[in-house]
C-alpha positions as CSV (number, residue, x, y, z in Angstrom):
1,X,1.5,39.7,8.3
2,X,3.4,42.9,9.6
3,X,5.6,42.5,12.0
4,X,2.9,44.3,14.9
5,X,0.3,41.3,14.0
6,X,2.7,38.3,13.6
7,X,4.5,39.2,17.3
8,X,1.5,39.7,18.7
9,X,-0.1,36.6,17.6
10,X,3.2,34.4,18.4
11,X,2.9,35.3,21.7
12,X,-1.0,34.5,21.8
13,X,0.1,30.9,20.4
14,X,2.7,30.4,23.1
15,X,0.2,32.0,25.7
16,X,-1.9,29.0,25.6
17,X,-3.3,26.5,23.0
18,X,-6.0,27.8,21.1
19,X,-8.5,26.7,18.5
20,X,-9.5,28.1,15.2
21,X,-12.3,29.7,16.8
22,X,-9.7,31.5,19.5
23,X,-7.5,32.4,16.4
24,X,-10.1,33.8,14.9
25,X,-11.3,36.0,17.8
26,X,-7.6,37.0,18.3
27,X,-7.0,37.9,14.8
28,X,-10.1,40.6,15.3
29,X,-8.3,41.8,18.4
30,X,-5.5,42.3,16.3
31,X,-7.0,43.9,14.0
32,X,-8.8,46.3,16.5
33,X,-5.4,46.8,17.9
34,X,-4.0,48.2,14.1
35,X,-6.9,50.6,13.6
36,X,-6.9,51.5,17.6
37,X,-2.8,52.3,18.2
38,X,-3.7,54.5,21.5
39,X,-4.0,50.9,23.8
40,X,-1.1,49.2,21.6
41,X,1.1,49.5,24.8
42,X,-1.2,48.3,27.1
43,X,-3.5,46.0,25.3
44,X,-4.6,42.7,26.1
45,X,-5.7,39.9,23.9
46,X,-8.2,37.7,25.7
47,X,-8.6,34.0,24.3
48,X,-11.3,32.4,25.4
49,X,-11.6,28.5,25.7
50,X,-14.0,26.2,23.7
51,X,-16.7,25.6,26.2
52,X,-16.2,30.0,26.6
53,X,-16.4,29.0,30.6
54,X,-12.5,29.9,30.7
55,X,-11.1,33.2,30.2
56,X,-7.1,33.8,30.0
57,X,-5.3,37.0,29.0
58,X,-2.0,37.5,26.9
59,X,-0.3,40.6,27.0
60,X,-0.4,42.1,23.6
61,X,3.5,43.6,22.9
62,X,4.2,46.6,21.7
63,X,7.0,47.6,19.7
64,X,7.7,51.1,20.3
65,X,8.3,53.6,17.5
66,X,11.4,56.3,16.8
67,X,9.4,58.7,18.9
68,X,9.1,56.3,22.2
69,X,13.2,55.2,21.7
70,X,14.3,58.9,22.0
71,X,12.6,59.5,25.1
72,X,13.9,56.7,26.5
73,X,17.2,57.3,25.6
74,X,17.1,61.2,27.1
75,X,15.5,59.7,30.0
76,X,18.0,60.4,32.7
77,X,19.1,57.2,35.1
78,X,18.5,58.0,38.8
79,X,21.7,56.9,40.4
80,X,21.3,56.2,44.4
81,X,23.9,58.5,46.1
82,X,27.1,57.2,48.3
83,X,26.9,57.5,51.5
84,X,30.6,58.1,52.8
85,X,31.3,56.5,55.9
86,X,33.7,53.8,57.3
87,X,32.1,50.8,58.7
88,X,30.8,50.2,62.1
89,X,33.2,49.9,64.5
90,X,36.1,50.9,62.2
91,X,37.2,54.4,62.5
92,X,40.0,56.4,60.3
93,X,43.3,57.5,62.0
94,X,44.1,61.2,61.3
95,X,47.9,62.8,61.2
96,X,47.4,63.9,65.5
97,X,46.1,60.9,66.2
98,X,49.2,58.4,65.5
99,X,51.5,61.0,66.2
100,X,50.3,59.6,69.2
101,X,50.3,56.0,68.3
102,X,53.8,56.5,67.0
103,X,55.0,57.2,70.2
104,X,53.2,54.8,72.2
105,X,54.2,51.7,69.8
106,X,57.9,52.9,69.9
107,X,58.2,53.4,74.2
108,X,56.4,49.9,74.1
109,X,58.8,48.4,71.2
110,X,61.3,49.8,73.2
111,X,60.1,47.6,76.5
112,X,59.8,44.2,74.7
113,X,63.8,44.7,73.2
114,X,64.7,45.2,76.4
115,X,63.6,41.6,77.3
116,X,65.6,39.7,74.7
117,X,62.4,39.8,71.9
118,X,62.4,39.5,68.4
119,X,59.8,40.7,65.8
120,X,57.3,38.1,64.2
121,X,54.7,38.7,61.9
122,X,51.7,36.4,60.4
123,X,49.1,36.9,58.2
124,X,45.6,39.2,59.1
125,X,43.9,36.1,58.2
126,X,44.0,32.5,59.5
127,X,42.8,28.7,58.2
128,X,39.0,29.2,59.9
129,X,39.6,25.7,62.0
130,X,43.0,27.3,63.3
131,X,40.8,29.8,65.4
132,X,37.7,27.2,65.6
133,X,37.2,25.6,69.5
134,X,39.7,28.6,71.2
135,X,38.0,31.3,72.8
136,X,35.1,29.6,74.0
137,X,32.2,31.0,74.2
138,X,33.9,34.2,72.5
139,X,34.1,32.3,69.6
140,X,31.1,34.1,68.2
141,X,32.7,37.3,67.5
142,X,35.4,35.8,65.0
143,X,35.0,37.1,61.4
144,X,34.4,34.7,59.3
145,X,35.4,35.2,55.2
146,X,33.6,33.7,52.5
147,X,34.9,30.5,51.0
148,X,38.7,32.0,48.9
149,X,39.6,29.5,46.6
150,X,38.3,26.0,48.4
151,X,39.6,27.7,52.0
152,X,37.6,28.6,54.6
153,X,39.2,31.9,56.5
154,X,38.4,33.7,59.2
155,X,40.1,37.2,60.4
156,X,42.4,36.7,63.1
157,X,40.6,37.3,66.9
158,X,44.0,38.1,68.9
159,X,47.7,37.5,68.3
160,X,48.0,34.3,70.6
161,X,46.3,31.8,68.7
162,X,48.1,32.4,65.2
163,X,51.3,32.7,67.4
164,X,51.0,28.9,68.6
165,X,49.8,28.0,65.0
166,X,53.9,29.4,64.1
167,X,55.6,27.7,67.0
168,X,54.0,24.0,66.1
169,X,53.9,24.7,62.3
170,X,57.7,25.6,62.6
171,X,58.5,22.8,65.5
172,X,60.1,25.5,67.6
173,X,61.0,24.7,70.5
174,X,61.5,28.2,72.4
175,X,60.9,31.4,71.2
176,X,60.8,35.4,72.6
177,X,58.7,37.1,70.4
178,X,56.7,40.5,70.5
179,X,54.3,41.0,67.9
180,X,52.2,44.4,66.9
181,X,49.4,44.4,64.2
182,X,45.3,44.6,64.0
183,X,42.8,42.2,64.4
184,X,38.9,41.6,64.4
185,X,36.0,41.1,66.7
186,X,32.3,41.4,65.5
187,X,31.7,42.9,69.2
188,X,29.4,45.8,70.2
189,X,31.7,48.9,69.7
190,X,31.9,52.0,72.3
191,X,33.7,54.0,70.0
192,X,34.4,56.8,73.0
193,X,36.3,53.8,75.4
194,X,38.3,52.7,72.6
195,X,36.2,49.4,71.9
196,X,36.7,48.8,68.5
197,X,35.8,46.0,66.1
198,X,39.2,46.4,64.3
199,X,41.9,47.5,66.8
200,X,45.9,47.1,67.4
201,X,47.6,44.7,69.5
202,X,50.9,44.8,71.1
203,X,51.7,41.2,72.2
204,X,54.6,39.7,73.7
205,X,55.1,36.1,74.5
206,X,57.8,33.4,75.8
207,X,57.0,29.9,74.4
208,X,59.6,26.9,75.8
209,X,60.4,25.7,78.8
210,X,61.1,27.5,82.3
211,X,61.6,27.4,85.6
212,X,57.9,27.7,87.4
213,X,56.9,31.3,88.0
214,X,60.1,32.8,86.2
215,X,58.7,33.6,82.9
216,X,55.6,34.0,84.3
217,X,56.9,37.0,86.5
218,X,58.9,38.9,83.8
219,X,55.6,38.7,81.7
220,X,53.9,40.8,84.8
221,X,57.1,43.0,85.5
222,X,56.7,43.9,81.3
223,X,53.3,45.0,81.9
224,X,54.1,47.6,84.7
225,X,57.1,48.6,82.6
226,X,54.8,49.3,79.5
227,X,52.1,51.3,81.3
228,X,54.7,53.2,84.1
229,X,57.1,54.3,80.5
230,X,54.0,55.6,79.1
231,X,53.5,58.1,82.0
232,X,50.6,55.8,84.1
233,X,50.8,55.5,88.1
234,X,47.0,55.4,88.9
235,X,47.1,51.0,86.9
236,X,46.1,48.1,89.2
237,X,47.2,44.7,87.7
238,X,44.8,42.1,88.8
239,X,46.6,38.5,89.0
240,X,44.5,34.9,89.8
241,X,45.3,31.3,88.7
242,X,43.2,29.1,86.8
243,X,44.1,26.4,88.6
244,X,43.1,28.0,92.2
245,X,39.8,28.9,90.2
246,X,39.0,25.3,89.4
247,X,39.8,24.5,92.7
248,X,37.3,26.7,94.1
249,X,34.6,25.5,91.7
250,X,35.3,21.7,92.4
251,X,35.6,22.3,96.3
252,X,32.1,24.3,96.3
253,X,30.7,21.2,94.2
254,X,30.4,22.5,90.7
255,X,31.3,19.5,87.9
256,X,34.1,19.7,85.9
257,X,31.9,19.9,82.7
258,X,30.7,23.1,84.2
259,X,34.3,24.7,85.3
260,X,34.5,27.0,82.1
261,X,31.1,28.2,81.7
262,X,31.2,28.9,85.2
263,X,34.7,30.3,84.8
264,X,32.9,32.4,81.8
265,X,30.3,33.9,84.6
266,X,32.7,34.7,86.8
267,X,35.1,37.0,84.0
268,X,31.8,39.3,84.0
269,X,32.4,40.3,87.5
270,X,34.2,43.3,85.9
271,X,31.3,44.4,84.3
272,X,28.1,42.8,85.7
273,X,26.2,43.3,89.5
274,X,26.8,39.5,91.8
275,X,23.0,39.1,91.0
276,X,23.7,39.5,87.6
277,X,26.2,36.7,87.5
278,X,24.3,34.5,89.6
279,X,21.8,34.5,87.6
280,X,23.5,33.1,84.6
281,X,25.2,30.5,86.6
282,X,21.8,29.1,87.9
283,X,20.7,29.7,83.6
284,X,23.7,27.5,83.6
285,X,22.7,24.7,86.0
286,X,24.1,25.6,88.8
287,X,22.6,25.2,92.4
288,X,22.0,28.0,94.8
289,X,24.2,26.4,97.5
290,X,27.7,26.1,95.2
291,X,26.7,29.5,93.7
292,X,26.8,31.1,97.1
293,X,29.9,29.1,98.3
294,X,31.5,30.8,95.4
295,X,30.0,34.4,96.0
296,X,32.2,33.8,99.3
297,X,35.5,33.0,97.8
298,X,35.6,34.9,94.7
299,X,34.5,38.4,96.4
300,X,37.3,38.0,99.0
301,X,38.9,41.9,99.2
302,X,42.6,42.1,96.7
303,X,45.4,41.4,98.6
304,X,49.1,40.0,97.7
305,X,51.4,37.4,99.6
306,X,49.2,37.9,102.8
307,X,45.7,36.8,100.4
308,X,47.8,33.6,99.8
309,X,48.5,32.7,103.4
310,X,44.9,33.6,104.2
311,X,43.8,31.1,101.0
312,X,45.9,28.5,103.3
313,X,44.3,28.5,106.0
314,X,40.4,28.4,104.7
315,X,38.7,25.3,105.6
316,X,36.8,25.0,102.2
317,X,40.0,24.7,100.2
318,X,42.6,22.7,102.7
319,X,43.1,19.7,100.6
320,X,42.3,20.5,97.2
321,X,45.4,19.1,95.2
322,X,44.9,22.3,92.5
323,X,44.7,24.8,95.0
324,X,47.5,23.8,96.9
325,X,49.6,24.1,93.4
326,X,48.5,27.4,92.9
327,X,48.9,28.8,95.8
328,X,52.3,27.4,96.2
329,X,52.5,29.2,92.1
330,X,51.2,32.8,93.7
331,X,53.6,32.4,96.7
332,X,56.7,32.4,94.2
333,X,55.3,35.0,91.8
334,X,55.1,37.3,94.7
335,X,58.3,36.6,95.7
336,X,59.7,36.9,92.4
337,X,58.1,39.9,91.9
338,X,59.7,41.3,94.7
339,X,63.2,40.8,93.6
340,X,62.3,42.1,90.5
341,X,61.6,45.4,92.1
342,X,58.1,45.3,90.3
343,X,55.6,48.0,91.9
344,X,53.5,47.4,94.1
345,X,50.3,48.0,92.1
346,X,50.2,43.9,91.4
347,X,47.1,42.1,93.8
348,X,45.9,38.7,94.0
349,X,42.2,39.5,93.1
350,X,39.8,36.0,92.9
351,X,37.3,37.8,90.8
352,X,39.6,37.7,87.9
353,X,38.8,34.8,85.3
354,X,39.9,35.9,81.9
355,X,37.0,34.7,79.6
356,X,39.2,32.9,77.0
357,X,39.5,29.2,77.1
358,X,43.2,28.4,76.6
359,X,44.3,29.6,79.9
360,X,46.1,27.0,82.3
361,X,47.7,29.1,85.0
362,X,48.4,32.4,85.6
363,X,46.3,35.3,84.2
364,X,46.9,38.8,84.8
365,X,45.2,42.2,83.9
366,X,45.5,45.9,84.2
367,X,43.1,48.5,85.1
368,X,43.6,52.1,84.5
369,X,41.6,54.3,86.9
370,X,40.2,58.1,86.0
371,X,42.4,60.9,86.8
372,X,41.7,64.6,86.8
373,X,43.1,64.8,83.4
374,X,40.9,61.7,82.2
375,X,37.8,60.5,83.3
376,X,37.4,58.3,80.6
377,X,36.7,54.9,82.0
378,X,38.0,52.1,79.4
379,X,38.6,49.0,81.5
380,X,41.0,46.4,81.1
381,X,44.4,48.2,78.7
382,X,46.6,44.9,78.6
383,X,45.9,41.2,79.7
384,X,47.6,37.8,79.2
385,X,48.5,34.5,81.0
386,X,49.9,31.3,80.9
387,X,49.0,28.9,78.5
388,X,50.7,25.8,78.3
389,X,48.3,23.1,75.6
390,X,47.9,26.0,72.8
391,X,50.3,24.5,70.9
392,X,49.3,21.2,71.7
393,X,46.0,21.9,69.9
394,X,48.0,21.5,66.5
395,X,51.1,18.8,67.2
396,X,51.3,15.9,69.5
397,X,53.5,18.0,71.5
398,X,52.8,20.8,73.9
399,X,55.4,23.6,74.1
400,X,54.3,26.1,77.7
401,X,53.9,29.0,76.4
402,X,53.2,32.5,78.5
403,X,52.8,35.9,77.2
404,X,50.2,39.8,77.6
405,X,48.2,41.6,75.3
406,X,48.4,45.4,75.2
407,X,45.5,47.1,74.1
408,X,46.8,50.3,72.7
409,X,43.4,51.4,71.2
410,X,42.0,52.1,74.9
411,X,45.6,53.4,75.7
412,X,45.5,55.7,72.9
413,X,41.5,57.4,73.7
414,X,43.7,58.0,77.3
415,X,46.4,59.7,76.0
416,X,44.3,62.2,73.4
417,X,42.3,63.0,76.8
418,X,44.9,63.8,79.0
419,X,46.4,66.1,76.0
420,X,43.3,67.8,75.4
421,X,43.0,68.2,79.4
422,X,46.8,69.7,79.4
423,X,45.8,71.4,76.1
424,X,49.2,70.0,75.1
425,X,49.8,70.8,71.1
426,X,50.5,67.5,69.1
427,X,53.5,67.8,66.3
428,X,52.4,65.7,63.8
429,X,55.3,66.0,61.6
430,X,58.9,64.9,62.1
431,X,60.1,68.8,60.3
432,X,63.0,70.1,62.3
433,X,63.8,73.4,59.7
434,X,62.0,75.0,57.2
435,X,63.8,76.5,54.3
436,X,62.3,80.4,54.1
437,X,63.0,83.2,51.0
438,X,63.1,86.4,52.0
439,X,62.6,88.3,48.7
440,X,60.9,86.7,44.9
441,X,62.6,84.6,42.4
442,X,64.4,82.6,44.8
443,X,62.9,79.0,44.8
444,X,66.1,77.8,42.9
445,X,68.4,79.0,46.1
446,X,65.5,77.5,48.4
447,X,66.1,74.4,46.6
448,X,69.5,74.2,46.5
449,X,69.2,74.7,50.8
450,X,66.7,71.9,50.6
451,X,69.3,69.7,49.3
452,X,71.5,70.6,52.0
453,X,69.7,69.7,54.5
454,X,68.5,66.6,53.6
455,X,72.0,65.3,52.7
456,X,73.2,66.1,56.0
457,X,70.0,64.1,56.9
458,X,68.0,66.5,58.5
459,X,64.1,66.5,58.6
460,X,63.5,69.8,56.2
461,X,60.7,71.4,54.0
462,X,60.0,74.3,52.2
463,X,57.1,75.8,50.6
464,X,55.7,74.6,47.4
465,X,55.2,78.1,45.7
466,X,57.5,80.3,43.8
467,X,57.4,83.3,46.1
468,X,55.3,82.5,49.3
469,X,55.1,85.7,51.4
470,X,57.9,85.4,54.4
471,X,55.2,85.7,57.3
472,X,53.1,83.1,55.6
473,X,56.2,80.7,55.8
474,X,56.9,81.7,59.4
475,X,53.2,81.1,60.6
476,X,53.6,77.3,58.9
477,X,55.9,77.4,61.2
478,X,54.3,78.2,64.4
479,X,51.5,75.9,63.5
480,X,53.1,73.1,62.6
481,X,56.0,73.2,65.5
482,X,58.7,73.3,63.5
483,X,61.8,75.1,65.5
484,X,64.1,76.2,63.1
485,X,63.8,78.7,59.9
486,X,66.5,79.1,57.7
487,X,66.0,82.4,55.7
488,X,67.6,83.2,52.6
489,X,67.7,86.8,50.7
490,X,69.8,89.0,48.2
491,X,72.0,90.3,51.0
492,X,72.5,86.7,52.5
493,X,73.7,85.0,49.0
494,X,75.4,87.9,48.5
495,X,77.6,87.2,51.4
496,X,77.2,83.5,50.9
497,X,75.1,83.4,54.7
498,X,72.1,82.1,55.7
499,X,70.5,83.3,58.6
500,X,68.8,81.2,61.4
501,X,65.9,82.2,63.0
502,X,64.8,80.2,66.7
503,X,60.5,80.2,66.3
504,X,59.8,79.9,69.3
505,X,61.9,82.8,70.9
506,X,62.0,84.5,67.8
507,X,65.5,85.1,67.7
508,X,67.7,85.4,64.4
509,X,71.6,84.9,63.6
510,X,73.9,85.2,60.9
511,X,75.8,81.8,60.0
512,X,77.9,80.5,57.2
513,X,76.0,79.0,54.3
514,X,79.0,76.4,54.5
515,X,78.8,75.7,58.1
516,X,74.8,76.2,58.5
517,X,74.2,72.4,58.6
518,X,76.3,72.4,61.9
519,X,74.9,75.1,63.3
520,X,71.2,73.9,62.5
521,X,72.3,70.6,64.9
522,X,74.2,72.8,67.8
523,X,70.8,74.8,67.9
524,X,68.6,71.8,68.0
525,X,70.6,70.3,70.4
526,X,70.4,73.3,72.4
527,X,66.7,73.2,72.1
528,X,66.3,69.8,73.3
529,X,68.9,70.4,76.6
530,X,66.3,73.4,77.4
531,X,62.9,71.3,76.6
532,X,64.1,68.2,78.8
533,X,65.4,70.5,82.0
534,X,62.0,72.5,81.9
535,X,60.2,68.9,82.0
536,X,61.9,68.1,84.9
């Protein structure tokens, strides 16, 4: 048979079984097929059962000629376009924008040295049941990665958790550490507050053993240092104790299976209405009568060493072996606080829960109020708190630990508003001069300038073309912020000068090509004396 006729009937064979009679009727097809090409590609052969009641069909298939390959082959592929974007909650960083975060990181670096802490860093992603059964019900925004090699792994939520993994991995027992790095929440991002699904944490932490309250009040003191270096005044930090908070539950009857998800209802206070909360403490199982002996406590107005004398004297509470403990806790955090010279924008607030579970005694949070410069309301910047069976999770043996959280991202949407309000102009390069020619054909003396100047170890740059047009290099200069232009020409190498030009004030000097690194320093220095005196 050809090669048309014998395919066609293998795959009428393998359709279905069929007697002579159906390979006879087939055959014709076939053959109607041969003399009729125009329904090759679509033809079907129908094979009809013995008793003819049944009818299947087999698609007949066609083998395409020269002709049909070569349009297939100039047939163009539709490819589906890229859509460039970065993923949800994720966002770029552009050259003005950490300018900014390189200043904030270093003034808060710069805080957490001051305090005796060394650096640490551990890995973006942890052991999935490292992170498992720690944030409660916050547990459902960790990122989970698919199985890596017989691991399960899961992007690290915070800093603290992987921090306690270190200290009972490594059997420390004390550590100062601060910490900076990113990590990953599969929250609902509001991209214009600074809520992020990828974001920076500053963290710094004291794990070993102390005297109650003393650690825990440096912690607090950090956190008004941070925020007051970066230029803040309008912050409230919010302090509360868990223990006073499971006080208050147990005294207004709540179970102590119930303390945390109650605990959980209460952390929304921040965000959510009283009726709101309420409501998902009744979803919860919670009576009407504990739910509104807690609206009573838990609203009381802020106060400081005079809310823990009042907290004394209530009725509901006398008694209570945990509230007694941390109110005698809050009475020596205030007084530490005091000698401290902390600020007095720290208040006992009893609204303040902090929703993750390992908390055990103090917690602590700051609030940045809008300004005229920024009315940008982010919430809570920087949080933290004692946590004392963390480590305990992963050894037999629990090390106290106590330590806050900076979030820079909400810092950082601040700061650009308060810029843009000022209309302050961001540097985003470290230049300090800028190596001008004054005439053509000098890039080999620019060069050579160049050199100079970065021996000497000064910030420098030059243009990248062989004769850029001098008011083209000055105007790099004004839009960049560089403050210093070091100008070379025929007449200046013929005397072996340079000459030194101030951008700002537009003033230019003659100094020795020898000597011109010094100079270059007295006139920054100058610069810097002037700057500082009219900031203050």
């Amino acid at each position: 048979f050809p090669a048309t006729i014998a395919t066609t009937l293998t795959s009428s064979l393998l359709y279905k079984p069929a007697s002579i009679r159906q390979l006879a009727v087939a055959a014709s097809q076939i053959t109607k097929s041969i003399l009729f090409p125009s329904n090759q590609s679509t033809g079907r052969i129908r094979i009809m059962s013995s008793d003819a009641a049944v009818v299947s069909e087999a698609p007949v298939v066609a083998q395409p000629d020269d002709g049909d390959k070569s349009k297939q082959q100039q047939r163009p592929q539709q490819r589906q376009k890229l859509v460039l974007k970065v993923p949800k909650g994720m966002h770029d960083r552009p050259p003005v924008q950490m300018s900014v975060r390189e200043d904030v990181l270093q003034k808060i670096v710069r805080v957490f040295k001051s305090h005796d802490a060394e650096c640490l860093e551990t890995p973006g992603a942890e052991l999935k049941e490292v992170l498992t059964g720690k944030y409660g019900e916050d547990s459902k925004l960790i990122y989970d990665i698919c199985d890596q090699g017989g691991e399960l792994l899961s992007l690290r939520y915070d800093l603290t958790v992987p921090f306690a993994r270190y200290v009972a991995m490594n059997k420390l027992q004390s550590m100062r550490r601060y910490q900076i790095g990113p990590v990953y929440r599969r929250d609902q991002p509001a991209m214009t507050r600074g809520r992020y699904r990828e974001f920076y944490q500053c963290d710094f932490d004291i794990a070993g053993e102390s005297e109650p309250m003393l650690a825990d009040s440096e912690c607090v003191l950090i956190l008004t240092e941070v925020l007051s270096g970066l230029g803040f005044s309008n912050y409230t930090v919010r302090v509360n104790h868990r223990l006073l908070l499971d006080g208050i539950f147990q005294c207004c009857g709540v179970s102590e299976a119930l303390f945390r998800p109650i605990c959980s209802a209460v952390d929304k206070l921040d965000k959510c209405s009283w009726d709101e909360v309420a409501k998902e403490m009744s979803d919860k199982g919670l009576a009407d009568e504990p739910i509104e002996r807690i609206r009573q406590l838990v609203l009381t107005p802020r106060g400081s060493a005079d809310l823990v004398d009042q907290l004394r004297e209530n009725p509901a509470l006398k008694g209570n072996a945990m509230v007694t403990q941390a109110l005698d806790d809050m009475s020596r955090l205030f007084r530490y606080l005091g000698l401290l010279g902390c600020p007095d924008q720290v208040r006992f607030d009893l609204s303040l829960a902090r929703g993750l579970d390992y908390y055990t005694g103090l917690i602590y949070e700051a609030v940045l109020e809008p300004t005229p410069d920024c009315n940008v309301t982010v919430g809570s910047v920087a949080g933290g708190g004692r946590y004392d069976k963390l480590v305990g999770m992963f050894t037999k043996k629990d090390i106290p630990c106590v330590g806050l959280s900076i979030g820079v991202e909400r810092l950082f949407t601040i700061l650009e508003q308060m810029h843009k309000a000022k209309e302050q102009k961001i540097r985003t390069t470290a230049t300090q001069v800028y190596v001008c020619s004054a005439q053509k054909n000098l890039l080999e003396e620019r060069l050579r300038l160049c050199g100079q100047l970065w021996c000497a170890g000064l910030p420098a740059a030059h243009s990248l073309r062989s004769n850029p047009k001098l008011l083209t290099q000055f105007q790099y200069c004004e839009d960049t912020g560089v403050p210093i232009a070091l100008i070379i020409g025929e007449s200046e190498l013929r005397d072996n000068k340079v000459k030194l030009r101030c951008i700002a004030s537009r003033k230019e000097r003659l100094v020795d090509r020898d000597s011109c690194v010094d100079e270059v320093r007295a006139e920054l220095a100058s610069l810097a004396a002037a700057q500082q005196k009219t900031e203050q």
